[in-house]
C-alpha distance (Angstrom), angle and dihedral (degrees) to the residues before:
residue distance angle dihedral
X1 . . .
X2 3.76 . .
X3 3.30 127.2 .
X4 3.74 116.2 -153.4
X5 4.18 108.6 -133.5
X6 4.16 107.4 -152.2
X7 3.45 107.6 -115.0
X8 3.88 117.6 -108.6
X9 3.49 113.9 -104.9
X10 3.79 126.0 -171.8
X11 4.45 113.1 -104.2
X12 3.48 111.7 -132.4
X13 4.21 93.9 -103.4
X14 3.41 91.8 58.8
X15 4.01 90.9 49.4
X16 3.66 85.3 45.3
X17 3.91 91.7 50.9
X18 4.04 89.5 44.4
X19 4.09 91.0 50.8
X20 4.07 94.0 43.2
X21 3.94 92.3 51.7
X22 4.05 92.9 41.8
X23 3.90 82.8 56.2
X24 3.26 100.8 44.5
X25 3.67 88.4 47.2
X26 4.06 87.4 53.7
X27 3.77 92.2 46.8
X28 3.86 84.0 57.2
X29 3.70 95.8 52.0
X30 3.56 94.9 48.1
X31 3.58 93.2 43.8
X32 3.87 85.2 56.6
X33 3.67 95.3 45.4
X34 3.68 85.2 61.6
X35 3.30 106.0 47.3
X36 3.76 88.6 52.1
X37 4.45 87.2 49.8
X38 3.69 89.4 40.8
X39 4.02 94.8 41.4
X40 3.64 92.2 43.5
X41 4.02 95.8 45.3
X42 3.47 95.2 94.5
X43 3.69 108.1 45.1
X44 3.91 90.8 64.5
X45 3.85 103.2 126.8
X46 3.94 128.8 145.6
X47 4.41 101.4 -93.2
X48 3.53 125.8 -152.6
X49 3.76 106.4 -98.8
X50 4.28 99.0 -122.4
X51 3.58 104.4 175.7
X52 3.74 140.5 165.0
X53 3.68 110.7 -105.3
X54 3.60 90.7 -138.2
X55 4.03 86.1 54.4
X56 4.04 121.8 75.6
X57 4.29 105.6 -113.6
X58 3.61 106.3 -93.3
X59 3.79 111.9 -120.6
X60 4.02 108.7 -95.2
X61 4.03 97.8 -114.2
X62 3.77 90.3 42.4
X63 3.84 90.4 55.1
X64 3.58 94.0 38.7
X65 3.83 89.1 53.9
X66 3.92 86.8 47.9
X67 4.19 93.6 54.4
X68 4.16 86.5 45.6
X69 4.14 86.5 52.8
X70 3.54 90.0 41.0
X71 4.05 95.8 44.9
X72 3.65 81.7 42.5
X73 3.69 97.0 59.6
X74 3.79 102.4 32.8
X75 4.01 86.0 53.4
X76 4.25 89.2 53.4
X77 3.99 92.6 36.0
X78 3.64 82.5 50.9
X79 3.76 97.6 59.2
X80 3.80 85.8 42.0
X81 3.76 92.6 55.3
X82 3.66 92.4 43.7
X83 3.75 91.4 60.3
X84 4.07 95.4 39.3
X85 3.84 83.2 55.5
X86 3.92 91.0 53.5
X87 3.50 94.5 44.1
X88 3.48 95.6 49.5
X89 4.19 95.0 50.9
X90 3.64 86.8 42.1
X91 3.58 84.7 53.1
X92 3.84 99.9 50.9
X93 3.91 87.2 39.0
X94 3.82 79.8 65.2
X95 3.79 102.0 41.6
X96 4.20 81.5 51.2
X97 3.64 87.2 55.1
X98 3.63 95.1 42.4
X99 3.93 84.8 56.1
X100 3.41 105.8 48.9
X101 4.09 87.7 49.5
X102 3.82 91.1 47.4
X103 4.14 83.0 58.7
X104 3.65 98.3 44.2
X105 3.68 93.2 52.2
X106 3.60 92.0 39.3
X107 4.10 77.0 60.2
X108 3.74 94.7 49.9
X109 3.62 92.6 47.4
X110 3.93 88.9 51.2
X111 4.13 93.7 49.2
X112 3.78 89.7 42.5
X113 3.96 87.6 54.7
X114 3.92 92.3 51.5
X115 3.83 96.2 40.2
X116 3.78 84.9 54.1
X117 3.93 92.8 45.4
X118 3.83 84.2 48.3
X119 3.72 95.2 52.7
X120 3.84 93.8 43.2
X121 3.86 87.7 55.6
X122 3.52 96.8 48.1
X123 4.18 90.7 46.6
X124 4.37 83.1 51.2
X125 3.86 86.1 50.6
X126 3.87 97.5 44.1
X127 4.28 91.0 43.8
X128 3.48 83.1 43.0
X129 4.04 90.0 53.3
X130 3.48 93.0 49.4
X131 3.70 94.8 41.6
X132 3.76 80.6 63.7
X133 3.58 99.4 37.1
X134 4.02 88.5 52.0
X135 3.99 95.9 55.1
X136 3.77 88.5 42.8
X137 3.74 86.0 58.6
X138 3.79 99.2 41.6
X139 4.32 91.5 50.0
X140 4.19 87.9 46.0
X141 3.90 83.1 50.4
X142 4.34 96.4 43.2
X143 3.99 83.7 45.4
């Protein structure tokens, strides 16, 4: 016997969800399309053709358009680089730090062991002094 399962079918919030993020997701792109147009505007200056000789000469607006993207992204990989490079001697400042307080409480921990050996010898010595003290009493008192 089969049973026939109804096929899934998508409600209209979930369609409505799907559409909204797919346009916000456009709205992005385009957004970033013209920042890059808008950033880019500017730079737009005749380059020096430089190519391989093995490689056919780019055409002069297609290698200008390459320098622009490649000014574009050295400038924001710059930034990006600039803070890596300030997080990462911040960083090792901290792991320095984090060293040198690791030793000093490694110190502390070693004078708080021999103070407390100390005291627990001189506590033995005074028991031991009172021990004696004690049975020198009780034989002077017997006598």
């Amino acid at each position: 016997m089969n049973a026939m399962r109804p096929e899934k079918t998508e409600t209209t919030a979930e369609t409505e969800t799907v559409d909204t993020n797919l346009a916000a997701v456009t709205e992005v792109e385009a957004g970033i399309r013209d920042f890059v147009r808008n950033d880019i505007a500017y730079l737009r200056r005749p380059a020096a053709t430089t190519t391989a000789t093995d490689a056919p000469p780019l055409d002069p607006s297609a290698e200008a358009t390459v320098t622009n993207v490649n000014s574009l992204i050295q400038r924001v990989a710059g930034t990006s680089l600039a803070e890596i490079e300030n997080l990462i001697s911040e960083l090792e400042s901290l792991r320095d730090l984090l060293h040198a307080e690791g030793q000093r409480v490694q110190r502390e921990i070693s004078g708080y062991a021999q103070l407390s050996q100390a005291a627990m010898k001189s506590t033995r010595m005074i028991a031991d002094n009172v021990a004696q003290w004690k049975r020198a009493a009780d034989g002077l008192r017997n006598s």
